[in-house]
SERO-4910 file (N, C-alpha, C, O; in steps of 0.05 Angstrom, whole numbers):
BEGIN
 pado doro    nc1    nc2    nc3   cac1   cac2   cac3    cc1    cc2    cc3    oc1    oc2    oc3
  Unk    A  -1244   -501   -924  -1225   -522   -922  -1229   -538   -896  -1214   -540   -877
  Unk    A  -1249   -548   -900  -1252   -563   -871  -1239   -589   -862  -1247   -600   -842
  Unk    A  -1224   -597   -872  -1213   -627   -881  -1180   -614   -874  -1168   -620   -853
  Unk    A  -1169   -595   -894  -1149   -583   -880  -1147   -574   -860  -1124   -564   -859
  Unk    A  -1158   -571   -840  -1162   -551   -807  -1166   -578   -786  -1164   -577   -761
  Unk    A  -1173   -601   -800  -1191   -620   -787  -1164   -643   -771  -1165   -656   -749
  Unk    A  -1146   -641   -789  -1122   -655   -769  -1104   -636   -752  -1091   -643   -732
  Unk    A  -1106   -615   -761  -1102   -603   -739  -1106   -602   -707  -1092   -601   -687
  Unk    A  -1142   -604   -714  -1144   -616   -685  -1140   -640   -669  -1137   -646   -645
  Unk    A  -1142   -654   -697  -1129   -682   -691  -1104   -680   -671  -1106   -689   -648
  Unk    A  -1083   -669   -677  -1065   -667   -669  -1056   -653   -639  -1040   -659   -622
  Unk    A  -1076   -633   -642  -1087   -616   -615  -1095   -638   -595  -1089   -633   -572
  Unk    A  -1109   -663   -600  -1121   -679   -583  -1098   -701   -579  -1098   -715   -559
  Unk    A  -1078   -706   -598  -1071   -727   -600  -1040   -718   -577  -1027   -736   -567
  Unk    A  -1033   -690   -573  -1011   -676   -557  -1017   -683   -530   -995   -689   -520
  Unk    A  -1033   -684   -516  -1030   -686   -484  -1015   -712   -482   -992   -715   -473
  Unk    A  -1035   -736   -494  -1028   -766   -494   -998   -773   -503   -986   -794   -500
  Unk    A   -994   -757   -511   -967   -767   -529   -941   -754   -507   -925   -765   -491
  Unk    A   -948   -723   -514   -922   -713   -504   -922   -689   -483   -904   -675   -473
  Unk    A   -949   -688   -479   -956   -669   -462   -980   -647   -476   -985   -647   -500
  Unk    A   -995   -623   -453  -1014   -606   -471  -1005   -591   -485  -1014   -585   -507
  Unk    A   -984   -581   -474   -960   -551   -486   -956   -561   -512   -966   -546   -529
  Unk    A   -943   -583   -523   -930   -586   -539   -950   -594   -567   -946   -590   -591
  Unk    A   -973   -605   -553   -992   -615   -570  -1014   -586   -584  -1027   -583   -604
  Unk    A  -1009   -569   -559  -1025   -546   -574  -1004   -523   -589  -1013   -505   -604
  Unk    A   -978   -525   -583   -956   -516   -599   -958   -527   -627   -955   -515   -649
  Unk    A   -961   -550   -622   -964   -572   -658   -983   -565   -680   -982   -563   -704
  Unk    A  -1004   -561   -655  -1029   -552   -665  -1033   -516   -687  -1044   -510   -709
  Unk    A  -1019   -503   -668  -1013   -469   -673   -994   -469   -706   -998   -458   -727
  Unk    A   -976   -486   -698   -954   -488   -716   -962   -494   -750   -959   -480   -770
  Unk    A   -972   -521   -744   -987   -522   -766  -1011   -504   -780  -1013   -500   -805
  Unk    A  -1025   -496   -763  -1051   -474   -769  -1033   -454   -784  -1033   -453   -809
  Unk    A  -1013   -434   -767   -996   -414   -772   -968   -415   -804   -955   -396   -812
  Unk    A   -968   -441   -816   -958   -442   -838   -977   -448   -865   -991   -467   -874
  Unk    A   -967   -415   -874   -991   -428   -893   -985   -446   -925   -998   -449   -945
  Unk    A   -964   -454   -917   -956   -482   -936   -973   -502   -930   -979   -512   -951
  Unk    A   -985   -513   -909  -1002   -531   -900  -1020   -532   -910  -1032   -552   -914
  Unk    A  -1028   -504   -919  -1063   -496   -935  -1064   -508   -969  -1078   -519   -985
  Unk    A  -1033   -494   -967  -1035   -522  -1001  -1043   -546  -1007  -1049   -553  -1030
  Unk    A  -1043   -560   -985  -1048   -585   -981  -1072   -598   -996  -1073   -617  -1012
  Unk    A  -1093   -579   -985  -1116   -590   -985  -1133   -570  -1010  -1156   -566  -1016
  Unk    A  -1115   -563  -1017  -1122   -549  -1055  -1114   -571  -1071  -1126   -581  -1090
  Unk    A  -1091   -577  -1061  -1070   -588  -1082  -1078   -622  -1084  -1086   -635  -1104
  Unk    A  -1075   -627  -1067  -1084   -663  -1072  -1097   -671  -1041  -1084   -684  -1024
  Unk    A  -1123   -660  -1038  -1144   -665  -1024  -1144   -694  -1001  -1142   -694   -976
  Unk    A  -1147   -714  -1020  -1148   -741  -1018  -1118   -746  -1004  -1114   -742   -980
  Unk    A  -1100   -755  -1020  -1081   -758  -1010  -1065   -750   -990  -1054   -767   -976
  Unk    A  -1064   -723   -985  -1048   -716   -965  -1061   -711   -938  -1050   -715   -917
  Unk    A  -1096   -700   -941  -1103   -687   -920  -1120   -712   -906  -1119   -718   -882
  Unk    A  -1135   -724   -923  -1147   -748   -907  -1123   -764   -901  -1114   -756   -879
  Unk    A  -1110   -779   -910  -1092   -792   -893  -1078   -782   -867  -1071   -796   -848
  Unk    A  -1076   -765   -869  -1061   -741   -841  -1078   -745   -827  -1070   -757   -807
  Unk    A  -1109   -739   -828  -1125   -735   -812  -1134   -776   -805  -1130   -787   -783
  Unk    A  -1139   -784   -818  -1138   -816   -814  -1122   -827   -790  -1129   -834   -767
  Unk    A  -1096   -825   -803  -1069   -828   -786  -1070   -820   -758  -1065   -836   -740
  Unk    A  -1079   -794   -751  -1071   -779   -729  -1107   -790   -712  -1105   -790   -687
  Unk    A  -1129   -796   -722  -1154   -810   -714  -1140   -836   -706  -1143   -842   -682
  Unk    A  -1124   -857   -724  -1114   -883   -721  -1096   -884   -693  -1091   -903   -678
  Unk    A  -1091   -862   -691  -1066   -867   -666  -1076   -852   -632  -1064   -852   -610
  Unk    A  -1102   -841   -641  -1116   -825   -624  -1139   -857   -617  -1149   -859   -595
  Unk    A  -1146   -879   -636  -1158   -904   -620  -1140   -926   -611  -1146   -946   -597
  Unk    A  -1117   -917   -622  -1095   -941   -611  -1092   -936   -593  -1098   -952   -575
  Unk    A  -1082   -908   -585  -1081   -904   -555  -1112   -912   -530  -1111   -921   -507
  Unk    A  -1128   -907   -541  -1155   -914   -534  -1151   -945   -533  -1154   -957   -511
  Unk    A  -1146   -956   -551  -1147   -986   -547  -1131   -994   -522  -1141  -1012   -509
  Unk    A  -1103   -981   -513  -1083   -989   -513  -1093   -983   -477  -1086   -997   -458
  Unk    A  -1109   -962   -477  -1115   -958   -452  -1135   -970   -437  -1130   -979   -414
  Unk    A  -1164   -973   -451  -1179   -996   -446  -1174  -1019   -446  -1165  -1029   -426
  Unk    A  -1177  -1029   -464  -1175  -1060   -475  -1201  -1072   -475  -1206  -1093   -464
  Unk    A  -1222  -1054   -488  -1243  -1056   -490  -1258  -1071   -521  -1251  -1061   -542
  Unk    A  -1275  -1090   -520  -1270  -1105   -551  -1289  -1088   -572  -1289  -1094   -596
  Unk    A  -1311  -1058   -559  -1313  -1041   -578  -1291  -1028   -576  -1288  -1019   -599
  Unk    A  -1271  -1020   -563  -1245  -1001   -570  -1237  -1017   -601  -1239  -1005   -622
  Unk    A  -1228  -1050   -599  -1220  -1061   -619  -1230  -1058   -644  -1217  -1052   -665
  Unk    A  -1260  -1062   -640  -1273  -1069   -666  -1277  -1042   -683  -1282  -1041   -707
  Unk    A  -1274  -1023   -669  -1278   -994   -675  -1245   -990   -686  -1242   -982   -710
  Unk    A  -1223   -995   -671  -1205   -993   -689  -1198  -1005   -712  -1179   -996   -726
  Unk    A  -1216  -1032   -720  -1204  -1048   -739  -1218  -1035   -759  -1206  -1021   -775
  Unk    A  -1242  -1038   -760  -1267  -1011   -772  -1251   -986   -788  -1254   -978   -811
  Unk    A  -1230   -976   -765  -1217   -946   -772  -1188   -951   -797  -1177   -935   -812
  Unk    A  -1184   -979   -794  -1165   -988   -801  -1164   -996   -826  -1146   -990   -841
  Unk    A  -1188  -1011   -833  -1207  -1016   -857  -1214   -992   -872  -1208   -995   -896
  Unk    A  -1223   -972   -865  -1228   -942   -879  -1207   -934   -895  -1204   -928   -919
  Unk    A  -1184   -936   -865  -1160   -925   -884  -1137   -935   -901  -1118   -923   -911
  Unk    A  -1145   -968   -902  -1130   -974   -926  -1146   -975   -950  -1134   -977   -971
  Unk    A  -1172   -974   -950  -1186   -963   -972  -1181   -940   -989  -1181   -939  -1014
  Unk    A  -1174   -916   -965  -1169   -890   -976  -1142   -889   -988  -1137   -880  -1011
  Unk    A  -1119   -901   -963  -1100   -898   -969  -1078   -918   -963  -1064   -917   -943
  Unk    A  -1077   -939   -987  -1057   -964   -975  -1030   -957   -959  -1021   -973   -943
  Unk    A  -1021   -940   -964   -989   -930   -953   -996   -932   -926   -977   -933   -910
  Unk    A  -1023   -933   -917  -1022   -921   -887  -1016   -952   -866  -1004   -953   -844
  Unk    A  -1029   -976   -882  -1015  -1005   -877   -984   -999   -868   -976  -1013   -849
  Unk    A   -973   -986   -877   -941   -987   -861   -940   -983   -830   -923   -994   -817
  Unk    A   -957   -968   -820   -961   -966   -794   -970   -987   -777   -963   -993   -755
  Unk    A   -989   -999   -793  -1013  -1027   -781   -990  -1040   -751   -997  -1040   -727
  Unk    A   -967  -1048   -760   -956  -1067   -747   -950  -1057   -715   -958  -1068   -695
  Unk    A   -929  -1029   -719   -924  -1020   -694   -955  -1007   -681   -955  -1004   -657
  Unk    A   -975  -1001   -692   -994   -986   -680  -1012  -1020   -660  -1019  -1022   -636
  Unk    A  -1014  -1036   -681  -1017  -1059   -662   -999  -1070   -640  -1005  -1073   -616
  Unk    A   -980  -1075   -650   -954  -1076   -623   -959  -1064   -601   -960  -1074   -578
  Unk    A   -963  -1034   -608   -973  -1014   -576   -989  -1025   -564   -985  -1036   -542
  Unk    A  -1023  -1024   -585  -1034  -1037   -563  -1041  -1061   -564  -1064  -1065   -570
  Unk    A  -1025  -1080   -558  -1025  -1110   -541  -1005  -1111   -526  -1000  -1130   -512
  Unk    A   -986  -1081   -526   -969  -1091   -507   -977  -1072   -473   -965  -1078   -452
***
């Protein structure tokens, strides 16, 4: 299940930046440690586990963007952005505030 385990770390990386290390490797444990989560990626592969993992990549270059302001940070996120409404249009609901962050 490598796709299931794989936002996990996402999330592991995505905890310092956000809310601190503690909490982000708490997030990290938490999820690994339920194994409802493992259904996930039996059950509807596509949908649930790439988007999670997308999502939590999308907000791991926003922050990157948001910190640089570098025009490969950009083009690399628009790139990331492009993938994932391919995969998964729902994830467009985010587009707006994740841009907002970084330009502001």
């Amino acid at each position: 299940m490598p796709d299931g385990g794989s936002y996990g770390l996402t999330i592991c990386i995505l905890g310092p930046a956000d809310a601190g290390a503690r909490i982000g490797l708490w997030a990290g444990w938490i999820l690994d440690a339920r194994p409802f989560f493992y259904r996930w990626s039996t059950s509807w592969i596509w949908d649930f586990t790439a988007s999670a993992l997308l999502l939590t990549l999308l907000l791991i270059a926003t922050l990157d963007v948001a910190g640089k302001r570098r025009d490969e940070s950009v083009l690399g996120l628009g790139g990331l952005w492009g993938l994932s409404a391919l995969t998964n249009p729902a994830l467009l609901s985010v587009l707006p505030f994740t841009m907002g962050y970084a330009r502001s």
